[in-house]
N, CA, C and O atoms as a CHARMM CRD file, in Angstrom:
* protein
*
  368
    1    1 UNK  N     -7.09500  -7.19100 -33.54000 PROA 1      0.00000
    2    1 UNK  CA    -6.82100  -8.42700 -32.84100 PROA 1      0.00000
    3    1 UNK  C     -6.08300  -9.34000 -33.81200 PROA 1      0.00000
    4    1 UNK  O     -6.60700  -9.68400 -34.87100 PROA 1      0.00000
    5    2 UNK  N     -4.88200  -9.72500 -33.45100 PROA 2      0.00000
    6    2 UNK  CA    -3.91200 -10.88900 -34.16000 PROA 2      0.00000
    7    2 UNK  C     -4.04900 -12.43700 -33.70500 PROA 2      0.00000
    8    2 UNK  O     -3.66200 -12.94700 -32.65300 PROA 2      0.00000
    9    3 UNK  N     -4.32000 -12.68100 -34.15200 PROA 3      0.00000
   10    3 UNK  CA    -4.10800 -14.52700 -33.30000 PROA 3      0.00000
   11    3 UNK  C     -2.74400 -15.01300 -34.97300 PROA 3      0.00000
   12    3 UNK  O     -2.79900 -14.90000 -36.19700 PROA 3      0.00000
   13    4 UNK  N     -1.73900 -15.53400 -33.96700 PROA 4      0.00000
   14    4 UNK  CA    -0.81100 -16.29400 -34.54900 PROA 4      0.00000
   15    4 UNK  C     -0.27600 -17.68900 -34.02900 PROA 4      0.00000
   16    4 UNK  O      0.23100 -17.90300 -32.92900 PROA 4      0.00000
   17    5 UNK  N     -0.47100 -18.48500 -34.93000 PROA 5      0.00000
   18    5 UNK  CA    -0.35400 -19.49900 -34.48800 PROA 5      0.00000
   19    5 UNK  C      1.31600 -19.92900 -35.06700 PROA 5      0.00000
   20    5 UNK  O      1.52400 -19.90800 -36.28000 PROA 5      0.00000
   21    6 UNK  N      2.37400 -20.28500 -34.15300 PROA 6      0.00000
   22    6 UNK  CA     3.54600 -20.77300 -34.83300 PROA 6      0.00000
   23    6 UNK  C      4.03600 -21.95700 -34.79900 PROA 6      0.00000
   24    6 UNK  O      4.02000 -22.77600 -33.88000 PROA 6      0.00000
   25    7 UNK  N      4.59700 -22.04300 -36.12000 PROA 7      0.00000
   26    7 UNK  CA     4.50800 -23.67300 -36.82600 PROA 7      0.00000
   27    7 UNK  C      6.43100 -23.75200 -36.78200 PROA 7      0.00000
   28    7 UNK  O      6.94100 -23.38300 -37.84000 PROA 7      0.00000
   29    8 UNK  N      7.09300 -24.04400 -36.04300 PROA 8      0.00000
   30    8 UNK  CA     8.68400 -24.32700 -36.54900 PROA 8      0.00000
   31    8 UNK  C      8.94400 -25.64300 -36.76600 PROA 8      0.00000
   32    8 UNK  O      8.74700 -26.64000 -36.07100 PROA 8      0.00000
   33    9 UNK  N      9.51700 -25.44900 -38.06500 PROA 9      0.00000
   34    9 UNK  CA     9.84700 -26.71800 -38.58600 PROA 9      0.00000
   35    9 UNK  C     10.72500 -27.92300 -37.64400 PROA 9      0.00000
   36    9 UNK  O     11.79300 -27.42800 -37.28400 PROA 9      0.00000
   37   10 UNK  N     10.57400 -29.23400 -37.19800 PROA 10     0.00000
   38   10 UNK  CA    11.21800 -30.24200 -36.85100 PROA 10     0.00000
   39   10 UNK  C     12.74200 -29.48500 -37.49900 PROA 10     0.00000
   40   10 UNK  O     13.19500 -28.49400 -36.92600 PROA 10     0.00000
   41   11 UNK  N     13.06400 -29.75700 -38.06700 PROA 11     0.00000
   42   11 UNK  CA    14.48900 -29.83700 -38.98400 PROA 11     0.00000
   43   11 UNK  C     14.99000 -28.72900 -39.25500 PROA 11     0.00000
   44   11 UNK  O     15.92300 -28.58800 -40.04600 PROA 11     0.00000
   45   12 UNK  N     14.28700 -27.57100 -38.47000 PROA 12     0.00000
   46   12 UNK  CA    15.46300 -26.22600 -38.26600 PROA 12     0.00000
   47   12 UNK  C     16.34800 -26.35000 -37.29100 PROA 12     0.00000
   48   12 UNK  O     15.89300 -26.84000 -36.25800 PROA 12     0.00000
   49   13 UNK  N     17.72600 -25.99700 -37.28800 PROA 13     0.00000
   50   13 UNK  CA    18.43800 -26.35400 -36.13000 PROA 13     0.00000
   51   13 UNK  C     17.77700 -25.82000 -34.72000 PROA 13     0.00000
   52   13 UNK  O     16.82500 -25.05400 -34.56700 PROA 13     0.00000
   53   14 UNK  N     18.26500 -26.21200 -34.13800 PROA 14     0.00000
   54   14 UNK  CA    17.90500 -25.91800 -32.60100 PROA 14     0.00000
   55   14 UNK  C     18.54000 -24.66200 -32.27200 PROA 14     0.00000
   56   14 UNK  O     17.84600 -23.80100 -31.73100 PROA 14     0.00000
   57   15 UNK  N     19.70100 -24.44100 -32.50800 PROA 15     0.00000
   58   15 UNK  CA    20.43800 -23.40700 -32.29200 PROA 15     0.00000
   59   15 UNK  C     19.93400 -21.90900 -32.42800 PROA 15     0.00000
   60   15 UNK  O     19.78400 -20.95700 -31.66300 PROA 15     0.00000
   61   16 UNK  N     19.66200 -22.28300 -34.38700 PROA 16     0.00000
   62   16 UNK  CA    18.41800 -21.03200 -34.78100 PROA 16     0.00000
   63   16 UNK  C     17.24600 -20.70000 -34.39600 PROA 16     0.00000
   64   16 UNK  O     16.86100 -19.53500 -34.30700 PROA 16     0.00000
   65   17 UNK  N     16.33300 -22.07100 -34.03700 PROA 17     0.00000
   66   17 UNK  CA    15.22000 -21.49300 -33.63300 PROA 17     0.00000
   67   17 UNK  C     15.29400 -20.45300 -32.15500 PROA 17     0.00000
   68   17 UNK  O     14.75400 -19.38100 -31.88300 PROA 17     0.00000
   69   18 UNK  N     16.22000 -21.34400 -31.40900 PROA 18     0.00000
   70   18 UNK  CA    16.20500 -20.73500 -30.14000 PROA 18     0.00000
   71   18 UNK  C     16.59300 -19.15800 -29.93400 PROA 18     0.00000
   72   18 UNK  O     16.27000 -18.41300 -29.00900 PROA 18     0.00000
   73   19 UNK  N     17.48300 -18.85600 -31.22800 PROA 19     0.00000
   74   19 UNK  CA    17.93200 -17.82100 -31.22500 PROA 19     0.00000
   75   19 UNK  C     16.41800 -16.68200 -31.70200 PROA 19     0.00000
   76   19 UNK  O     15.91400 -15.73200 -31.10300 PROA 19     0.00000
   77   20 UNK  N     16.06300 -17.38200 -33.10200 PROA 20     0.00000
   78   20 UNK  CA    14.73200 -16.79700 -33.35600 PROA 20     0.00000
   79   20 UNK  C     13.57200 -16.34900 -31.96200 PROA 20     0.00000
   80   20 UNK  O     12.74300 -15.44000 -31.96900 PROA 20     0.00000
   81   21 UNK  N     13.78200 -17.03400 -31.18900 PROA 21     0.00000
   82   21 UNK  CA    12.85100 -17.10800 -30.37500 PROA 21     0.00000
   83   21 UNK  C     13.14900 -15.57900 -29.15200 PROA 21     0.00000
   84   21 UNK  O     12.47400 -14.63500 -28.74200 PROA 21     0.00000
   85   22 UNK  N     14.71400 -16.15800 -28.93800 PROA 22     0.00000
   86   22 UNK  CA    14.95300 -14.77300 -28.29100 PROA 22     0.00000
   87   22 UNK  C     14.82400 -13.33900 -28.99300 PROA 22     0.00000
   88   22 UNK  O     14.71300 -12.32900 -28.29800 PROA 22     0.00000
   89   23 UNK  N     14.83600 -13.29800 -29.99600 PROA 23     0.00000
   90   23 UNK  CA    14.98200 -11.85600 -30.69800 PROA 23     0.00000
   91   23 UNK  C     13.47700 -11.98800 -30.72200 PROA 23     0.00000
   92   23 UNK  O     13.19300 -10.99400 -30.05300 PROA 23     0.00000
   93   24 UNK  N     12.14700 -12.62400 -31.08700 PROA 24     0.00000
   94   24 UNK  CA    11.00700 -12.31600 -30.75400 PROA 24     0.00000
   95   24 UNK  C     10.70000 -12.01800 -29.94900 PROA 24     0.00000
   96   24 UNK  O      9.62300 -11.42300 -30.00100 PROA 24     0.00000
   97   25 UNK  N     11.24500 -12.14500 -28.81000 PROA 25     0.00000
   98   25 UNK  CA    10.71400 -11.80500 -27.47400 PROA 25     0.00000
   99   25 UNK  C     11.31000 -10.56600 -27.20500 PROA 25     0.00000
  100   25 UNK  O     10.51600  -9.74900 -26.74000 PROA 25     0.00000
  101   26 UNK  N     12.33500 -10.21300 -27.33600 PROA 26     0.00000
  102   26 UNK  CA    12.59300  -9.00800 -27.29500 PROA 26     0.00000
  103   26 UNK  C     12.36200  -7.85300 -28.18600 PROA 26     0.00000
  104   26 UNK  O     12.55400  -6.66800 -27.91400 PROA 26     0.00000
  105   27 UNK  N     11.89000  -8.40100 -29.37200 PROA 27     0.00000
  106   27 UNK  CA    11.11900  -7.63300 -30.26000 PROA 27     0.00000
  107   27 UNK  C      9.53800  -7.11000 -29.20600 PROA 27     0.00000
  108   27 UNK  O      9.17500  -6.08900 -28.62300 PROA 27     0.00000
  109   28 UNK  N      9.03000  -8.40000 -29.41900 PROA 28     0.00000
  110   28 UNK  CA     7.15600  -8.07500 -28.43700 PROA 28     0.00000
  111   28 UNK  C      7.53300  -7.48000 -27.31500 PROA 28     0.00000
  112   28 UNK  O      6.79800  -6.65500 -26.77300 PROA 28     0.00000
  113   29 UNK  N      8.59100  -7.78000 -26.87400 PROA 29     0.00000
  114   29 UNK  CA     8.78400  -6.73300 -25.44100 PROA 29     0.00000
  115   29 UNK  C      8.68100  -5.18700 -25.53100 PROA 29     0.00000
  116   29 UNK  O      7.94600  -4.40600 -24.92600 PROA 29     0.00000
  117   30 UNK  N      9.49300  -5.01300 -26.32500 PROA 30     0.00000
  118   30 UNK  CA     9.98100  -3.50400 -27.00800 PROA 30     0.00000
  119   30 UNK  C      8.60200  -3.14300 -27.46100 PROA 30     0.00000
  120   30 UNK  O      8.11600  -2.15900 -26.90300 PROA 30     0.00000
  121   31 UNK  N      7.80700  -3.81000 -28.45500 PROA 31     0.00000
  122   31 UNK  CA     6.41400  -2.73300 -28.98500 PROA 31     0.00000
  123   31 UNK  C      5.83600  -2.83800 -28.21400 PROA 31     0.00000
  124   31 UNK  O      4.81900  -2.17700 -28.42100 PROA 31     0.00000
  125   32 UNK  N      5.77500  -3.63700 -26.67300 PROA 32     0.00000
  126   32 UNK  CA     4.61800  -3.56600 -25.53000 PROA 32     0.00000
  127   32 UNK  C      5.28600  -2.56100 -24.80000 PROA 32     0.00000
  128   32 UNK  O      4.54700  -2.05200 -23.95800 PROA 32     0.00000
  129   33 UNK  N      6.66100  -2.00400 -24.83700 PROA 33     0.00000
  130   33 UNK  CA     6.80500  -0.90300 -23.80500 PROA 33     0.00000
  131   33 UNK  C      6.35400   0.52500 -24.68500 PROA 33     0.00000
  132   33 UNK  O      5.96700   1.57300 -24.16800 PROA 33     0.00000
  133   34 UNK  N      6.53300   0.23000 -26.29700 PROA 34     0.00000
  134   34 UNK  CA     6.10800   1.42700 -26.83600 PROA 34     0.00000
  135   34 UNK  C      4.84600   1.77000 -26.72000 PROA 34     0.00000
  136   34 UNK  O      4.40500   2.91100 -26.58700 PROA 34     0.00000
  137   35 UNK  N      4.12100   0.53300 -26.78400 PROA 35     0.00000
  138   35 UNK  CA     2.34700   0.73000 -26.33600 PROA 35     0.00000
  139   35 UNK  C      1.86800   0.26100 -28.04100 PROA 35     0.00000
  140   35 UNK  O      0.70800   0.29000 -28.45200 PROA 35     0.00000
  141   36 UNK  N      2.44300   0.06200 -28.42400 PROA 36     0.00000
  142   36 UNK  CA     2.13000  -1.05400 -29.76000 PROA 36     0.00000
  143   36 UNK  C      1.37800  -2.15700 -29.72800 PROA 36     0.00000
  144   36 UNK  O      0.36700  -2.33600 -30.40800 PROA 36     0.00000
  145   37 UNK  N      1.78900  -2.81700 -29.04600 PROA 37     0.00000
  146   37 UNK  CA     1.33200  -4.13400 -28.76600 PROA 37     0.00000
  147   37 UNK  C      0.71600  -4.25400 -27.37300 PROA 37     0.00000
  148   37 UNK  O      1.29700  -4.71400 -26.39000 PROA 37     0.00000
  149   38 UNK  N     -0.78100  -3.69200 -27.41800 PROA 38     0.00000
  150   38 UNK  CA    -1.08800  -3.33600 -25.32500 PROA 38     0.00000
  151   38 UNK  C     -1.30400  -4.89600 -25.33500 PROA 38     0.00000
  152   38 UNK  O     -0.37900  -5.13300 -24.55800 PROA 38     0.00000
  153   39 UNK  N     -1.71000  -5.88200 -25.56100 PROA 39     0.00000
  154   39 UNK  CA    -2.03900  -7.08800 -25.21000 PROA 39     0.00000
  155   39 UNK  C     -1.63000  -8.59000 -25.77400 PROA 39     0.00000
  156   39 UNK  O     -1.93400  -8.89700 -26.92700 PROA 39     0.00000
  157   40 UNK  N     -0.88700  -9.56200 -24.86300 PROA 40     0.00000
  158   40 UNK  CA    -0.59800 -10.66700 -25.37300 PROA 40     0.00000
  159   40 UNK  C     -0.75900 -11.61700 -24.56000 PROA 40     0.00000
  160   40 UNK  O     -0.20500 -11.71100 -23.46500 PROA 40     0.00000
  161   41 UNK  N     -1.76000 -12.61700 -25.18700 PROA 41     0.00000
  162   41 UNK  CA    -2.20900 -13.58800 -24.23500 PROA 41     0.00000
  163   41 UNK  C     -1.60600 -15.09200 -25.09100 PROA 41     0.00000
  164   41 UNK  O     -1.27900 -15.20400 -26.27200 PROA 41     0.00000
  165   42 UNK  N     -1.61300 -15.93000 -24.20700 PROA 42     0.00000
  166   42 UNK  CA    -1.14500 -17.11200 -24.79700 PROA 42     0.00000
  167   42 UNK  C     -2.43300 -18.37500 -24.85100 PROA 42     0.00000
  168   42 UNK  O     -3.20800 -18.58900 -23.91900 PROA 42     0.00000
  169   43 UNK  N     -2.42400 -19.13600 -26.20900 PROA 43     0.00000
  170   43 UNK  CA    -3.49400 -19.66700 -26.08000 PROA 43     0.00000
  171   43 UNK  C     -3.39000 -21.14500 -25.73900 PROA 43     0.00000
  172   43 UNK  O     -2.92700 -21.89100 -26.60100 PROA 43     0.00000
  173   44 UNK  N     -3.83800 -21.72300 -24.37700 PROA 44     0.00000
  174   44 UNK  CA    -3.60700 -22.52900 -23.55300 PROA 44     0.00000
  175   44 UNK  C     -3.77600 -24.14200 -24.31600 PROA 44     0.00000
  176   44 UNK  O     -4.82700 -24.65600 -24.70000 PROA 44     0.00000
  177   45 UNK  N     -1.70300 -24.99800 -24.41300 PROA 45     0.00000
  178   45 UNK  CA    -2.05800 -25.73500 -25.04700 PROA 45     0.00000
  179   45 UNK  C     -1.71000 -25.65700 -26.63000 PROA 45     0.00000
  180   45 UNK  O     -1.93000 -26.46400 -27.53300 PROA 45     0.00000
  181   46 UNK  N     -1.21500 -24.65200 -26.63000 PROA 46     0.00000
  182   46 UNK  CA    -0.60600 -24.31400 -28.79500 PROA 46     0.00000
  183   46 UNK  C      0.48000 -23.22100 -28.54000 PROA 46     0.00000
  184   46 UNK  O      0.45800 -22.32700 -27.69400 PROA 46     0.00000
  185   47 UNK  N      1.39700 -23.49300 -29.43700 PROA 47     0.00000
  186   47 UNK  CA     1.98900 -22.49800 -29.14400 PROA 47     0.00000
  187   47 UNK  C      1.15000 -21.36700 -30.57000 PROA 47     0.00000
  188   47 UNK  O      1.01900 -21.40200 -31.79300 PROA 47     0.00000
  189   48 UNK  N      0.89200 -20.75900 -29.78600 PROA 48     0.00000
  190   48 UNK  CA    -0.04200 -19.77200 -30.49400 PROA 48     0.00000
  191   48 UNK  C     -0.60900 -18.69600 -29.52700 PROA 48     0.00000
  192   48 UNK  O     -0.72200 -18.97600 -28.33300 PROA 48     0.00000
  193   49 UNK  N     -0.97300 -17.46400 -30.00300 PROA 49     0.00000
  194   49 UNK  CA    -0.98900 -16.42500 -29.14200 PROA 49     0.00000
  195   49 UNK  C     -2.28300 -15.58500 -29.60900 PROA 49     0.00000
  196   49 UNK  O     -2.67300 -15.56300 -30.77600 PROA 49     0.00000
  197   50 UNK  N     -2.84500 -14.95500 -28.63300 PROA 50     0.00000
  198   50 UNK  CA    -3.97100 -13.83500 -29.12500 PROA 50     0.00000
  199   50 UNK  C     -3.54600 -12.45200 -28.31100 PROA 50     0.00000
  200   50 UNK  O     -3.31900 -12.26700 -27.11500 PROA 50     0.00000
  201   51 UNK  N     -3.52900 -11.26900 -29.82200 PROA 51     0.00000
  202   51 UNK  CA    -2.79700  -9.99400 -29.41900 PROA 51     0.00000
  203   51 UNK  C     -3.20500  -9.10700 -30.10100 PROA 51     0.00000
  204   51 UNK  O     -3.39800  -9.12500 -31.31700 PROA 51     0.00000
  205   52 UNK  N     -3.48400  -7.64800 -28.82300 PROA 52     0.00000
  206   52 UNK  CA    -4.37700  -6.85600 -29.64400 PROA 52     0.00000
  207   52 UNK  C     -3.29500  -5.78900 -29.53400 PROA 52     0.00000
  208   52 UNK  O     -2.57300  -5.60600 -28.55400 PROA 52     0.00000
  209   53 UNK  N     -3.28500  -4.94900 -30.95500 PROA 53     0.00000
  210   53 UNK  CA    -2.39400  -3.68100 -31.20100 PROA 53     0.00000
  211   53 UNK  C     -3.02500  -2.47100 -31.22200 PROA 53     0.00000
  212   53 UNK  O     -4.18900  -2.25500 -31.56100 PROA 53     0.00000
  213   54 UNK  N     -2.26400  -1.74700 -30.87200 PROA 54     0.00000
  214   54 UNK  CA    -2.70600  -0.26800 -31.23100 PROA 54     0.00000
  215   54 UNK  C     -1.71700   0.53100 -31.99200 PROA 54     0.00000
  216   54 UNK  O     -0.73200   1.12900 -31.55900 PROA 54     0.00000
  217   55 UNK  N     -2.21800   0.41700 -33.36200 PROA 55     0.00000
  218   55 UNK  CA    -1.55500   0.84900 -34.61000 PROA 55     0.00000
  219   55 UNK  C     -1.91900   2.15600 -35.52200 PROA 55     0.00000
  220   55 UNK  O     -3.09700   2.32500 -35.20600 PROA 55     0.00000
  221   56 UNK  N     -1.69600   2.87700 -36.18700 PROA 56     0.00000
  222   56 UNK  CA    -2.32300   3.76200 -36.76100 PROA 56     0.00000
  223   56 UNK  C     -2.99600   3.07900 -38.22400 PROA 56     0.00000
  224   56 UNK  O     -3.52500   3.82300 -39.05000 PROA 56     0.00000
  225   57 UNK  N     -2.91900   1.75300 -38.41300 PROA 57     0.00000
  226   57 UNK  CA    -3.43000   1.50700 -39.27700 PROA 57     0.00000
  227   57 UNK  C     -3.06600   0.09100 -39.86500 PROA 57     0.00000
  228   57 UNK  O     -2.30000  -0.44400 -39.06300 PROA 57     0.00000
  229   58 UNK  N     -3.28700  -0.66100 -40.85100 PROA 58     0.00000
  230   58 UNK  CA    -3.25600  -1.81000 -41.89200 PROA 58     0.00000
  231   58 UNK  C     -1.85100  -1.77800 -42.14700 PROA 58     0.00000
  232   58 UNK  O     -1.16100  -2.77200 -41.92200 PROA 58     0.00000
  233   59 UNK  N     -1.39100  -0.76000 -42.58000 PROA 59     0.00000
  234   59 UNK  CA     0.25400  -0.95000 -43.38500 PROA 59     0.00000
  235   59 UNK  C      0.83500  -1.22400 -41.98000 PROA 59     0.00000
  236   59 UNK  O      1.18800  -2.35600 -41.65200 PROA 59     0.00000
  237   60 UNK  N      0.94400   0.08400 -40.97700 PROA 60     0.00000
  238   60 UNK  CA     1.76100  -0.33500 -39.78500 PROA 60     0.00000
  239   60 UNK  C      1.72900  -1.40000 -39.31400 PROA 60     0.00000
  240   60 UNK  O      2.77900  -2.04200 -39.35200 PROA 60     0.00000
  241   61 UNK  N      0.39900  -2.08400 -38.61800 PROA 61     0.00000
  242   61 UNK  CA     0.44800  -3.45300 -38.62400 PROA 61     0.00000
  243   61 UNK  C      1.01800  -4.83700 -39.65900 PROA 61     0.00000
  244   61 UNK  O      1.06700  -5.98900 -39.22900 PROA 61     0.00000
  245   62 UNK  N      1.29500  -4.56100 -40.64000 PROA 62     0.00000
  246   62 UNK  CA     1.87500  -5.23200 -41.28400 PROA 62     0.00000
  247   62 UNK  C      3.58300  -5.23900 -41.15800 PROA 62     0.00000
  248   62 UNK  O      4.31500  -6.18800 -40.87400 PROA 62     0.00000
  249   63 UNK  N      3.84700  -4.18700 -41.39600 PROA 63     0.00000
  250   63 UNK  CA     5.14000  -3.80000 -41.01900 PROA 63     0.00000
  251   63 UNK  C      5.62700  -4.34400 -39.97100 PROA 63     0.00000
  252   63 UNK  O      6.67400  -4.95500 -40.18600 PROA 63     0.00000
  253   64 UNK  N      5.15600  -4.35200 -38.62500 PROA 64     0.00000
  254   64 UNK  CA     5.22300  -4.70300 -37.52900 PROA 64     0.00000
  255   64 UNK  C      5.55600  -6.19000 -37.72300 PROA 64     0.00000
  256   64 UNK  O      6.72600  -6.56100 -37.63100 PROA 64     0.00000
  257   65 UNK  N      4.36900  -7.22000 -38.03900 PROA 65     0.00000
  258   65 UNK  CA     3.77700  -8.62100 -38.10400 PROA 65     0.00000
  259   65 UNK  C      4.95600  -9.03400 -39.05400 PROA 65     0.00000
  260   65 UNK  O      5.54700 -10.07400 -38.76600 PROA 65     0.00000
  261   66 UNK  N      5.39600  -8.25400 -40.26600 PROA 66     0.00000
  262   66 UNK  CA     6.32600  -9.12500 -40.79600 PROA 66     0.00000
  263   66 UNK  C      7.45600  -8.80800 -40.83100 PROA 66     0.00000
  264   66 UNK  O      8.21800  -9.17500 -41.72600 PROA 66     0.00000
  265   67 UNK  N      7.84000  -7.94700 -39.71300 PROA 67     0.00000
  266   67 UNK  CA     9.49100  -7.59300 -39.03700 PROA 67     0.00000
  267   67 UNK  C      9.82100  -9.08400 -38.05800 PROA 67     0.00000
  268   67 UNK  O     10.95800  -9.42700 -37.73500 PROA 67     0.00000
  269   68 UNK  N      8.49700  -9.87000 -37.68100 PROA 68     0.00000
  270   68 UNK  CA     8.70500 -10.38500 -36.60400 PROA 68     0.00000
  271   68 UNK  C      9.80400 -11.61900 -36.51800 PROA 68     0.00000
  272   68 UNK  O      9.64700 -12.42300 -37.43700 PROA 68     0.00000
  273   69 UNK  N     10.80400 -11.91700 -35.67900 PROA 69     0.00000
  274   69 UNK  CA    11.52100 -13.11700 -36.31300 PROA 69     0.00000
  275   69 UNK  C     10.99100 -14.23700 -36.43100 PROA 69     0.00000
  276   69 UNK  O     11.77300 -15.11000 -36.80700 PROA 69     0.00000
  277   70 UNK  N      9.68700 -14.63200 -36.20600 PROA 70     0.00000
  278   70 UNK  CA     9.65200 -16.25200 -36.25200 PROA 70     0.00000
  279   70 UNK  C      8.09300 -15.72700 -37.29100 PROA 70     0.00000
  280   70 UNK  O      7.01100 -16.31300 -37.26900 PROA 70     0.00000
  281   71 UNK  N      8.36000 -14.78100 -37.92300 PROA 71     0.00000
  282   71 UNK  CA     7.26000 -14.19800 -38.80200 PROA 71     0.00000
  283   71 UNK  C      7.17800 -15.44000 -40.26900 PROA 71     0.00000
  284   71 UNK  O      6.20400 -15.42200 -41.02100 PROA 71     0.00000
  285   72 UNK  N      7.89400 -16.05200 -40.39100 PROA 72     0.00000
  286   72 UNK  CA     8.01100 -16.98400 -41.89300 PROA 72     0.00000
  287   72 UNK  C      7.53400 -18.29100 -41.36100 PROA 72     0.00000
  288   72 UNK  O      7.51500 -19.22700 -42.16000 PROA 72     0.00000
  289   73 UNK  N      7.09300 -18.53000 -39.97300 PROA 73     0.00000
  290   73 UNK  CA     6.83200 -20.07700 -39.37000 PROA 73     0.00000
  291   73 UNK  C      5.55000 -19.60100 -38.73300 PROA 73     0.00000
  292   73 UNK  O      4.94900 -20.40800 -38.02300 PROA 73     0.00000
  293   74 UNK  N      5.04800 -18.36700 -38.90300 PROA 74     0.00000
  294   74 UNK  CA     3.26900 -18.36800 -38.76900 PROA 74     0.00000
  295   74 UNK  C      2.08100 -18.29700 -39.26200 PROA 74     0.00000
  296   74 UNK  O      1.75200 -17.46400 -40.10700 PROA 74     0.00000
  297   75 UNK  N      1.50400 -18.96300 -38.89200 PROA 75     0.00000
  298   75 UNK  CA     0.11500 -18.44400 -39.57500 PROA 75     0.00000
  299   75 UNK  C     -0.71800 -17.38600 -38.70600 PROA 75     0.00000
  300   75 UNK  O     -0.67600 -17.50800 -37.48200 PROA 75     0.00000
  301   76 UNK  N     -1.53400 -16.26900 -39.32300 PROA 76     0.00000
  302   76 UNK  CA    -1.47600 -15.25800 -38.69400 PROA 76     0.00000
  303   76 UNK  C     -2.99100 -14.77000 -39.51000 PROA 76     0.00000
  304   76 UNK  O     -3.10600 -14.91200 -40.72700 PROA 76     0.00000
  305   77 UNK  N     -4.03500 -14.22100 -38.70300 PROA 77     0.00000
  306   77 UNK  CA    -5.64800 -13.94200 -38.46000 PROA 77     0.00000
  307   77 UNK  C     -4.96200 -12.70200 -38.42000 PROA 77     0.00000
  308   77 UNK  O     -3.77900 -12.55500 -38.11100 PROA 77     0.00000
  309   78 UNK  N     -5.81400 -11.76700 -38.76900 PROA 78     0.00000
  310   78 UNK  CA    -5.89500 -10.48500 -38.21600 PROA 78     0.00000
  311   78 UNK  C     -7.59100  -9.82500 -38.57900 PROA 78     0.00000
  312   78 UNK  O     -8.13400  -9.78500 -39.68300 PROA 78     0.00000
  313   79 UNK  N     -8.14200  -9.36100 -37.25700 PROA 79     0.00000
  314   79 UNK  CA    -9.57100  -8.95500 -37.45300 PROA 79     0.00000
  315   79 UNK  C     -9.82500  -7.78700 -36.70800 PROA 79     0.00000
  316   79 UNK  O     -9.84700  -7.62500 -35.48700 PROA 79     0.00000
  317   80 UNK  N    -10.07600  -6.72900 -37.95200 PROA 80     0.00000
  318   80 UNK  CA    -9.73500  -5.17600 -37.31900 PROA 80     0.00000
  319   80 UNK  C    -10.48100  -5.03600 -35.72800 PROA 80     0.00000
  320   80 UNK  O    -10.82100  -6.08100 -35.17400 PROA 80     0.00000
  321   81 UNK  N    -10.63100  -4.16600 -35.27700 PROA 81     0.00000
  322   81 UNK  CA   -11.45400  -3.80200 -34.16300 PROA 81     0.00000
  323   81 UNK  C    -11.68300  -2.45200 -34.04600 PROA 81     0.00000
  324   81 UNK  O    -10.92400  -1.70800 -34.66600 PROA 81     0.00000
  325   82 UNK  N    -12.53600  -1.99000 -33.40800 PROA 82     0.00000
  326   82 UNK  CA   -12.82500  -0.49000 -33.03000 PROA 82     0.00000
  327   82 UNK  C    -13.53500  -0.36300 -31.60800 PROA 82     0.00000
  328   82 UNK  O    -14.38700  -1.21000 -31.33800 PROA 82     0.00000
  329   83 UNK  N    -13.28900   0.48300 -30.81900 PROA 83     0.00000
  330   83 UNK  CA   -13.74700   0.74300 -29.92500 PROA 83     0.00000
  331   83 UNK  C    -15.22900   0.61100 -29.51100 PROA 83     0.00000
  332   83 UNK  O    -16.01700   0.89400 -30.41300 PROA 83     0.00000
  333   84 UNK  N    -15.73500   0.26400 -28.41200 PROA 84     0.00000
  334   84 UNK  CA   -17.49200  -0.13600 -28.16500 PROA 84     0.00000
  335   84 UNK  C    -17.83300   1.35400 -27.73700 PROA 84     0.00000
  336   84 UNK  O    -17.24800   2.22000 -27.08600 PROA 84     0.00000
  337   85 UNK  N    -19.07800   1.25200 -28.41700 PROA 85     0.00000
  338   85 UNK  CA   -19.45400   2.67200 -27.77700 PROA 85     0.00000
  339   85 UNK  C    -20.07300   2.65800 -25.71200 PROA 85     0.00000
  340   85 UNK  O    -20.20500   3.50500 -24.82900 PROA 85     0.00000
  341   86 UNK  N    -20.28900   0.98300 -25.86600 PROA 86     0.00000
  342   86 UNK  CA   -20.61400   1.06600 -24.14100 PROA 86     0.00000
  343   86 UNK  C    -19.25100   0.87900 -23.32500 PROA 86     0.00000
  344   86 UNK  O    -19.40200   0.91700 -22.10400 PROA 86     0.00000
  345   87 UNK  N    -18.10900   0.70800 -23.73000 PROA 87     0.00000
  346   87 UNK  CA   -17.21700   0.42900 -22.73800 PROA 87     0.00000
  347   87 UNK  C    -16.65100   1.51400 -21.82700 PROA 87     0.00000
  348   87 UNK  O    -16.72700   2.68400 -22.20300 PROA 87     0.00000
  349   88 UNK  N    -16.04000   1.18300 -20.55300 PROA 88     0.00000
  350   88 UNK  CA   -15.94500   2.49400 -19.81400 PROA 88     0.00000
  351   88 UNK  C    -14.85000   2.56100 -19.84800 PROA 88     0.00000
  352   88 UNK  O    -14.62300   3.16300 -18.79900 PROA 88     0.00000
  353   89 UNK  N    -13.47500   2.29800 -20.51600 PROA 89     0.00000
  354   89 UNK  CA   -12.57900   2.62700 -21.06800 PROA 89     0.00000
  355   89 UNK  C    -12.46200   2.75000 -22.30500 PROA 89     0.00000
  356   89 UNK  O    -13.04400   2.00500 -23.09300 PROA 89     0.00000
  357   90 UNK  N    -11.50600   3.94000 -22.74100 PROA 90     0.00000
  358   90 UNK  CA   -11.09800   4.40200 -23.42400 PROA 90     0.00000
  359   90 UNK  C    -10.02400   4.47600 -24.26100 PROA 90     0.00000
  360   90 UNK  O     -8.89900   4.69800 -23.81300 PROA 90     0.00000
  361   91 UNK  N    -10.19700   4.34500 -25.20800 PROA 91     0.00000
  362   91 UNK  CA    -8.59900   4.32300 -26.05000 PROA 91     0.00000
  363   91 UNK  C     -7.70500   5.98400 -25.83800 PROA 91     0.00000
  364   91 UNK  O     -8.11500   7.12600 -26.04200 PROA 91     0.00000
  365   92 UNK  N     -6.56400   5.55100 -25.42300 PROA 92     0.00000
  366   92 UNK  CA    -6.17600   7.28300 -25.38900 PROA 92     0.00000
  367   92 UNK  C     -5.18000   7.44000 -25.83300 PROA 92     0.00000
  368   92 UNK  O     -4.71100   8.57600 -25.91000 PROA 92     0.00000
């Protein structure tokens, strides 16, 4: 589970951020069709987000998190997870 919260500076142009913004989104688009990224919720009120991955691990997730374009204007949680043994879904 990722929670990122993003901070863009007042005094970056407008131009860039906006641009930043589109290539993120089409970045998170792309690892949610790969199945990378199964979940992204937005947290109501911040621009800040809670998102759970399915990664093979610590490095990949990193890799991922700091490919991201607006990756240098976040602050960013990450708290592993593992599957419940009562849930009736399955990781597959």
């Amino acid at each position: 589970m990722v929670q990122m919260q993003v901070n863009i500076p007042a005094t970056l142009d407008k131009a860039v951020a906006d641009q930043l913004k589109k290539d993120e989104k089409e970045m998170a688009q792309k690892l949610q069709r790969e199945g990378k990224w199964r979940d992204l919720w937005r947290v109501v009120g911040q621009y800040a987000n809670v998102s759970i991955f399915n990664v093979s691990g610590n490095d990949e997730l990193h890799n991922i998190l700091s490919a991201l374009p607006l990756y240098p204007f976040m602050s960013i949680s990450v708290t592993p997870l593992t599957q419940h043994p009562s849930a009736i879904a399955q990781i597959g």
